[in-house]
C-alpha positions in Angstrom: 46.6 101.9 -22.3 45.0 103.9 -19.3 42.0 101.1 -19.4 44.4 98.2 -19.8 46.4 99.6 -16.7 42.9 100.0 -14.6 42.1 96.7 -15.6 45.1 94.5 -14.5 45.4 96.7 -11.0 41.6 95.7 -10.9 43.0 92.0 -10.7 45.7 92.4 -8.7 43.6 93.9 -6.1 40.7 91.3 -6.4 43.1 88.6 -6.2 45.2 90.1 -3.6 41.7 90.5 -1.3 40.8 86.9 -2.5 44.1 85.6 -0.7 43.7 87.7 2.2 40.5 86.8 2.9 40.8 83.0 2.8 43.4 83.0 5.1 43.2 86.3 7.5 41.6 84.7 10.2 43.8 81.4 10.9 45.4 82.0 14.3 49.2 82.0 14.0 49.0 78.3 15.9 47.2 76.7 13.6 49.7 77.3 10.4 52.4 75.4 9.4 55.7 76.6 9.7 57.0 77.3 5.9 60.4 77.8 4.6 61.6 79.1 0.9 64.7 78.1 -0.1 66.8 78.0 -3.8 65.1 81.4 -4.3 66.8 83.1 -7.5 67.7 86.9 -6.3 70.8 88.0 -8.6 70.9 84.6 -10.0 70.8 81.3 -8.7 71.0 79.8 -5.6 70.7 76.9 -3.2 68.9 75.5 -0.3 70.2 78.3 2.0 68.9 81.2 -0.4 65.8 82.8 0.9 63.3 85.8 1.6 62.1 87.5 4.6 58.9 89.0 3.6 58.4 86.9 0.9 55.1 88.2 -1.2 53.6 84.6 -2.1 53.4 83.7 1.4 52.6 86.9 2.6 49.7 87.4 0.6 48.0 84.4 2.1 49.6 85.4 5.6 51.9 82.5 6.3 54.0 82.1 8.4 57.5 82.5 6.5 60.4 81.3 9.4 62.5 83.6 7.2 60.9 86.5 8.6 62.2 86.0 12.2 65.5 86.7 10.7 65.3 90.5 10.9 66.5 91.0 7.6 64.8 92.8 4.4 64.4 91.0 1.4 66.8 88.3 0.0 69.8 86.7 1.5 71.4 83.4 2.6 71.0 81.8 6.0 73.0 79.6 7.7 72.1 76.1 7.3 72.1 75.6 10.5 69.8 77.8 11.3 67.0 76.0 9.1 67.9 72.7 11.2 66.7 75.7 14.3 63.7 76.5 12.3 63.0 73.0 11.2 60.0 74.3 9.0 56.6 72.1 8.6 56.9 72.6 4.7 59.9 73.9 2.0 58.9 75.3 -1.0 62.4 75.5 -3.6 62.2 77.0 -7.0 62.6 74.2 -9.7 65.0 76.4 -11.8 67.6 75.8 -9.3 67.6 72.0 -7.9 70.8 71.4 -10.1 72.5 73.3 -6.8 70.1 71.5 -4.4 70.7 68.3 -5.5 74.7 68.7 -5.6 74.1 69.9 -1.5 72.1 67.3 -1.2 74.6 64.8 -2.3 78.1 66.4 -0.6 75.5 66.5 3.1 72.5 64.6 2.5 72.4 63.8 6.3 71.9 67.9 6.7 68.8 67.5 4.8 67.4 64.3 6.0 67.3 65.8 9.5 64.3 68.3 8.3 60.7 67.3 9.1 59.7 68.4 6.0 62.0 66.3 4.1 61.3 63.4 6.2 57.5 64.4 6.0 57.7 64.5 2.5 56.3 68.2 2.3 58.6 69.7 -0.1 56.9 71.3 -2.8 58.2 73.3 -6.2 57.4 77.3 -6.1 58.6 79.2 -9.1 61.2 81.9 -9.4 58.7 85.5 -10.0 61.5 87.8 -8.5 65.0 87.9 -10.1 65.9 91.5 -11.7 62.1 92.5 -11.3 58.7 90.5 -10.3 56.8 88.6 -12.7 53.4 89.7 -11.2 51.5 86.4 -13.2 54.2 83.9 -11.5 53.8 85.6 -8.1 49.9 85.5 -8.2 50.4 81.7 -9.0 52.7 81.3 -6.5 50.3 82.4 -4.1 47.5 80.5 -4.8 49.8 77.1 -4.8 51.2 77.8 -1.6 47.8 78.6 0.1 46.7 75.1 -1.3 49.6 73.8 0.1 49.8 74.9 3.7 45.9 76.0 3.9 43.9 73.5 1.7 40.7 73.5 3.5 40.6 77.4 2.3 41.8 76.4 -1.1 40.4 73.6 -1.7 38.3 75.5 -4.9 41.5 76.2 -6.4 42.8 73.8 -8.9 46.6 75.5 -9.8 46.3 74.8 -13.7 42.8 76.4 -14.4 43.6 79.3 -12.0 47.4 79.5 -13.6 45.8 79.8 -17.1 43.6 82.5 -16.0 46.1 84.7 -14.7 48.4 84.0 -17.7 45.4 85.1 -19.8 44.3 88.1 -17.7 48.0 89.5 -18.0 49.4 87.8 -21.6 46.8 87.2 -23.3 46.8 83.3 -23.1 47.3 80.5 -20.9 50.5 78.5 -21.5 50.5 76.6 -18.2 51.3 73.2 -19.8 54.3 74.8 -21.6 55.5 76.3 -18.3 55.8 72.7 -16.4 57.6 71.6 -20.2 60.5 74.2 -19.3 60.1 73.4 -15.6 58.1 75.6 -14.4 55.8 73.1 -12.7 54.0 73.0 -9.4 54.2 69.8 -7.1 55.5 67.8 -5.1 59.5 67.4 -5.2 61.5 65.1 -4.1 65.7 66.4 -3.2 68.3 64.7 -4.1 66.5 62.9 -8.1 
């Protein structure tokens, strides 16, 4: 157990360095604005569900307009407030467009006022943190969203092979196409379908 436990904190580490060091020395002018809404904390939520210091985009040192919040961890923001922050890309966890899509419909101009919506830059992110983190969905996370907003850097990263990996390195397996069956899935996304 003692040599499983050294070898998976061995990963972690690697991967967390790997992240860092892609991205650590993009000046703060140069990154695109990101935003992470529909985040499951406590169950679900919509758009106006989010992190401050939001791990995924942490680890690849992006900037998260979340974080200029003040707050620790999880909470909602006012909608309004997003129109303020007007974010370059949105990442929103799959597992929860049912309550996207129902905002989207009761206020659709709210939404279509985004850059990012308008842009087409909405992309799917996973839920890893609900009663406890899902290391393997959080690693994955990471790597997506580095492709996303920094793809020069990532551009040796193809999501499904380095999914399967992790998946393997911490289950045993890779089960990546079974993941996007039950929605899971990393991509593009469109709000309101």
């Amino acid at each position: 157990k003692e040599e499983r436990c050294e070898e998976l904190l061995t990963y972690i580490d690697e991967a967390k360095e790997d992240l860092n060091n892609r991205t650590i020395n993009i000046p703060d002018e140069d990154k695109p604005r990101a935003y992470t809404g529909a985040v499951t904390f406590s169950g679900a939520h919509g758009f106006s569900g989010t992190y401050s210091n939001f791990g995924p985009l942490m680890g690849i040192n992006a900037i998260n307009v979340a974080d200029e919040m003040g707050e620790e961890g999880s909470f909602e923001v006012d909608l309004e407030k997003v129109l303020v922050w007007n974010p370059d890309i949105i990442f929103l966890d799959p597992g929860n467009m049912n309550l996207v899509n129902e905002e989207y419909n009761a206020n659709p101009n709210f939404f279509e006022s985004l850059s990012a919506i308008q842009s087409g830059e909405v992309y799917t992110m996973p839920s890893f943190n609900n009663y406890s983190t899902n290391i393997t969905y959080c690693l994955m996370d990471s790597y997506f969203a580095g492709s996303v907003l920094f793809p020069e850097k990532f551009s040796d990263i193809d999501i499904k092979v380095k999914g399967n990996e992790i998946l393997r390195i911490f289950l045993g397996r890779g089960y990546f196409d079974e993941m996007e069956v039950y929605g899971l899935y990393f991509g593009k996304i469109t709000i309101g379908e």
